[in-house]
N, C-alpha and C positions, 0 to 999 in steps of 0.2 A: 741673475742675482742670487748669492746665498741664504741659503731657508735662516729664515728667523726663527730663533727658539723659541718654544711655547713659557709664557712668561707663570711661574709659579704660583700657587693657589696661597689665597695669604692662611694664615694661621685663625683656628676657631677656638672660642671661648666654650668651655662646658661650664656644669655646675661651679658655685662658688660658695661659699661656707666660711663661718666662726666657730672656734670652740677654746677652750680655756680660757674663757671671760674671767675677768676678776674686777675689781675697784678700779684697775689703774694698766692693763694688760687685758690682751687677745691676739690671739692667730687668727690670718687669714687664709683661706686655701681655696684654689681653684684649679680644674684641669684643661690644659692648652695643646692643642693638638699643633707641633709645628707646619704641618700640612706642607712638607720644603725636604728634599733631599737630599741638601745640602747646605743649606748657609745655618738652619737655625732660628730663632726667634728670642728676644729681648722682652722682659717685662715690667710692670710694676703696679705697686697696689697701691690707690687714692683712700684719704679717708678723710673727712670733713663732719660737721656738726650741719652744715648744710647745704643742701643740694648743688646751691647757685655757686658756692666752691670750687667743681667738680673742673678740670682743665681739659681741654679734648685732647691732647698729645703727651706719650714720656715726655717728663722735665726732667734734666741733667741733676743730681743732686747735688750737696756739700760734697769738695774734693775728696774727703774722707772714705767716701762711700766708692768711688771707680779707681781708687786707687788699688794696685801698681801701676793702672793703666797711664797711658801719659795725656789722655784727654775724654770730655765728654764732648760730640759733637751734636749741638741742640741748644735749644733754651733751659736755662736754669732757675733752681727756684731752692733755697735755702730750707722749707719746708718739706722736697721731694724725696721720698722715700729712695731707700737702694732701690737700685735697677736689678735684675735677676735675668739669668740665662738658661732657658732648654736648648740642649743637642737636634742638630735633624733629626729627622723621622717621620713616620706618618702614624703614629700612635699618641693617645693623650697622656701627659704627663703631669706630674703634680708641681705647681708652683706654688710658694706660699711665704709668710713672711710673719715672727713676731715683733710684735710692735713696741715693746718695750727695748727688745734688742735693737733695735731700728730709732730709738731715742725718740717713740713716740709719748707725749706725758697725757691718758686718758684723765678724765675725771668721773668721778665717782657718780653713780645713778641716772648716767647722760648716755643718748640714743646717737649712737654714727651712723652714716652713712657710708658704706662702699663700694670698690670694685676693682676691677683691673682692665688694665690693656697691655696688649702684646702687639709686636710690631717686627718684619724680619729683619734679621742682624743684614749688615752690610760689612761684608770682610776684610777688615784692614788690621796690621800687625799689631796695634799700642793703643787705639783708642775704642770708644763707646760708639759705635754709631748707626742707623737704623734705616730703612724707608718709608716712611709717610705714604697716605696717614695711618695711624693705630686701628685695632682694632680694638671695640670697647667691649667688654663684657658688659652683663645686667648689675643691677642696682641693689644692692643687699641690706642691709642695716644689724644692729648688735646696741645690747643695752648693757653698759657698766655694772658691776653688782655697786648695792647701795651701802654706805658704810652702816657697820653696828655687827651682831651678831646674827649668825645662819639658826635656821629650827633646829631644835636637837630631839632625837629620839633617846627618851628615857627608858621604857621599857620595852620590849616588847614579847608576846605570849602567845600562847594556842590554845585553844578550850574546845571543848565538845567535841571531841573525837571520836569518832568513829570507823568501820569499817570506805565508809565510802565521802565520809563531810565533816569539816573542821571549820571550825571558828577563829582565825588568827586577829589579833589586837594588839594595840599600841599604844602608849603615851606619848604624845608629842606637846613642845612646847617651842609653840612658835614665835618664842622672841617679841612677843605686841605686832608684828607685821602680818598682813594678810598673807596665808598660805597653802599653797596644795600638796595634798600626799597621796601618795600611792603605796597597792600592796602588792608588792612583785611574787610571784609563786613557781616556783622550780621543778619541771617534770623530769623523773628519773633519769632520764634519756638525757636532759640538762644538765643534773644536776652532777652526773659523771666529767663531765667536759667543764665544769666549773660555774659560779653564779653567774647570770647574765651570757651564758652561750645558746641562751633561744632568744633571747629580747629581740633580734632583725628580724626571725621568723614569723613575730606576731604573738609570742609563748607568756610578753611579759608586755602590762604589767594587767592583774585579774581586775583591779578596782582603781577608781578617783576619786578623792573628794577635795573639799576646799574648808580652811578652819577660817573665820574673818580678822578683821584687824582688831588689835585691844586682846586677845587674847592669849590668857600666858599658861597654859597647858591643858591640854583636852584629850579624854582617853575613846578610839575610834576604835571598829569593827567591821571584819566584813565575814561572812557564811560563804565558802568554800562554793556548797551546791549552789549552782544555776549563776555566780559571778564569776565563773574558770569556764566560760564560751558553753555554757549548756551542759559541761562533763563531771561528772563524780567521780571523786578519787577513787583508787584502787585498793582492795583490800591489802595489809601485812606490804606497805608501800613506802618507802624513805621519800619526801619530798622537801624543799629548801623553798625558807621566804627569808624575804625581808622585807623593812618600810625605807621608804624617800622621801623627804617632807623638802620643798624650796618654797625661795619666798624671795625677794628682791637683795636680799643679804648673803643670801650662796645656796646650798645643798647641806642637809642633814641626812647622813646616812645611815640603818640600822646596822646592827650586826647579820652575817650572814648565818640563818639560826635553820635548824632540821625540825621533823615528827616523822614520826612513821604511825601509820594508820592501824586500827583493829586488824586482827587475823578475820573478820567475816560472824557470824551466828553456831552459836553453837549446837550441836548433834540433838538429835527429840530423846526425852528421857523415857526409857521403857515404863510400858504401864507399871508395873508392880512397884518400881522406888519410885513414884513420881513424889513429889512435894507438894503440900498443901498450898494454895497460890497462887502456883505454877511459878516457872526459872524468868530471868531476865537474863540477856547478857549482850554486855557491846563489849567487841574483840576478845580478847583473852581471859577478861573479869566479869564473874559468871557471880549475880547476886540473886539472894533468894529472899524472901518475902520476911522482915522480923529481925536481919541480921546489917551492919554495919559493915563494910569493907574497904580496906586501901589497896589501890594495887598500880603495878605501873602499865602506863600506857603502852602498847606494841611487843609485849611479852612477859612472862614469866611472872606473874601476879601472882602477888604477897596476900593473903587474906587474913584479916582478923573478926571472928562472925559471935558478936553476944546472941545469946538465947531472947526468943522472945515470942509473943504470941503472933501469929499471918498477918500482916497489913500493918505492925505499927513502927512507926519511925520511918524518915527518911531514905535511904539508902544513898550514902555519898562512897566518893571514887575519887582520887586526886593523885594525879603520876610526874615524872618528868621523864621527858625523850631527851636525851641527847644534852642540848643546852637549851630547851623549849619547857616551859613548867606545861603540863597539861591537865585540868579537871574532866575527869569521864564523866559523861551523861549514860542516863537510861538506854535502851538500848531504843534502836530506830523504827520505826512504825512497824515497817516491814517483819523488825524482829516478833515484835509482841503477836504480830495478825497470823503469823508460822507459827510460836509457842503454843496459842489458842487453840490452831490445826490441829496439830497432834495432837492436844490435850482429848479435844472430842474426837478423834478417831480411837485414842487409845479407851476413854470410858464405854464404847461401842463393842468394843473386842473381847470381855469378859459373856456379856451377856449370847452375842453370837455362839460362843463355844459353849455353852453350857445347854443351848438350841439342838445345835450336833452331835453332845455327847447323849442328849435324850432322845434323838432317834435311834443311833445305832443301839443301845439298851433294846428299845421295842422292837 
């Protein structure tokens, strides 16, 4: 008797996925291995409000949808999505399907259920037809956005800058809906390759919070040190944020906005000019004890310094980078507890010498 042919491995379902949600619209995608070297696999995606919906095999849809062909062979169902075709192969391929283009009509702030099944073609010149039974993918689900308006980000800012820590802030107004935001932050490396080309790696987003419902603008923060995975920025550094606030009415997105960080602490002042006080300085804007100054953030600072006696008044600092306003702070712990350093090594070094020139005399 003649060998019987090894009968082909049917096709397998991978992940499956939604994106471009909206009110009344969404995509479906899933990847289908034909697992067939030759006939191919037939698909389609179910979508129901509930489970008990769900039909175990393709259904033929409206003539509309297998047209040129000259038939669907199978059961029909006036609700059934198009059918879809992958090529043999044994590599997974993306099948997918919008549902609006598909004359699907969602409604608004309502939870679907779906999935797919794939099943191989059976080869004939003009019509639609398959072998039983399908293969089912897993069960997925997707939520409507809800009508009204999306959170909007009003402002958003950087403060306290420094060599290695910033403060980025936002206004958000969440429409009265409960909502969450995040603050995405852009490493150099990133931020070359555009906004959002680390978010797979793990790079975004540095913070989460949640504003509640009833609430119609709230201004949030978050400190740079120890919510960027433990790491401190880089001195004389270009770095990109922005905020994302959603909430069941879509997404509000910020602008995609820069700072670039302090140049680091500035050089010890030789004993002889030193200054009554002693210096401050975070990055580039170097202030002294008595005097007022503006300057801009990440270079080239502007100074305007009135006279006055050590210790009085404030010292303020107020810059913009880029399209980020930014107010400078005093300088960072580290800076003051180094100024201090030198200060008592350099008042040591007068009297030393004056030790040694009275020996060599004698």
């Amino acid at each position: 008797m003649p060998a019987t042919a090894a009968a082909a491995s049917p096709p397998t379902i991978g992940n499956t996925w939604s994106y471009g949600v909206t009110q009344t619209d969404a995509t479906l995608e899933a990847e289908i291995n034909p697992q067939d070297p030759s006939a191919g696999v037939y698909y389609q995606f179910q979508v129901v409000a509930d489970t008990s919906e769900f039909q175990p095999e393709i259904l033929c849809p409206p003539e509309k949808d297998w047209r040129p062909l000259d038939g669907c062979i199978g059961e029909s169902s006036p609700s059934a999505l198009p059918i879809g075709f992958i090529e043999h192969g044994s590599e997974s391929r993306a099948a997918r399907v919008d549902l609006a283009d598909a004359g699907v009509t969602l409604q608004p702030d309502t939870t679907y259920h779906y999935r797919v099944l794939a099943a191989r073609r059976v080869a004939t010149e003009d019509t639609i037809q398959w072998e039983g039974p399908a293969v089912v993918g897993g069960e997925q689900t997707f939520t409507t956005l809800a009508t009204g308006p999306a959170p909007r980000i009003e402002s958003e800012s950087v403060l306290g800058i420094s060599s290695t820590d910033a403060t980025l802030e936002a206004q958000i107004n969440p429409e009265g809906r409960a909502t969450t935001y995040e603050f995405d932050l852009e490493a150099p490396s990133c931020l070359a390759r555009g906004f959002g080309a680390c978010e797979a790696s793990g790079g975004l987003p540095i913070y989460r919070g949640t504003l509640p419902a009833g609430s119609t603008g709230k201004t949030v923060s978050v400190d740079v040190d120890g919510a960027w995975y433990g790491h401190n920025l880089l001195p004389n550094t270009l770095y990109g944020y922005r905020v994302i606030a959603r909430s069941a009415s879509g997404a509000g997105v910020g602008r995609n906005e820069t700072f670039r960080t302090a140049s680091g602490l500035a050089p010890a002042i030789p004993p002889d000019t030193g200054t009554p006080g002693g210096a401050q300085q975070t990055g580039t804007t170097q202030t002294t004890a008595g005097g007022d100054q503006t300057g801009t953030a990440g270079g080239g600072a502007t100074q305007s310094s009135s006279p006055g006696p050590a210790g009085s008044g404030p010292v303020i600092a107020t810059g913009k980078t880029g399209s980020a306003t930014a107010d400078l702070v005093p300088a960072a712990r580290h800076g003051k507890t180094k100024h201090r350093h030198h200060h008592m090594k350099a008042a040591r070094r007068p009297a030393k010498a004056g030790k040694h020139n009275h020996k060599r005399k004698r």
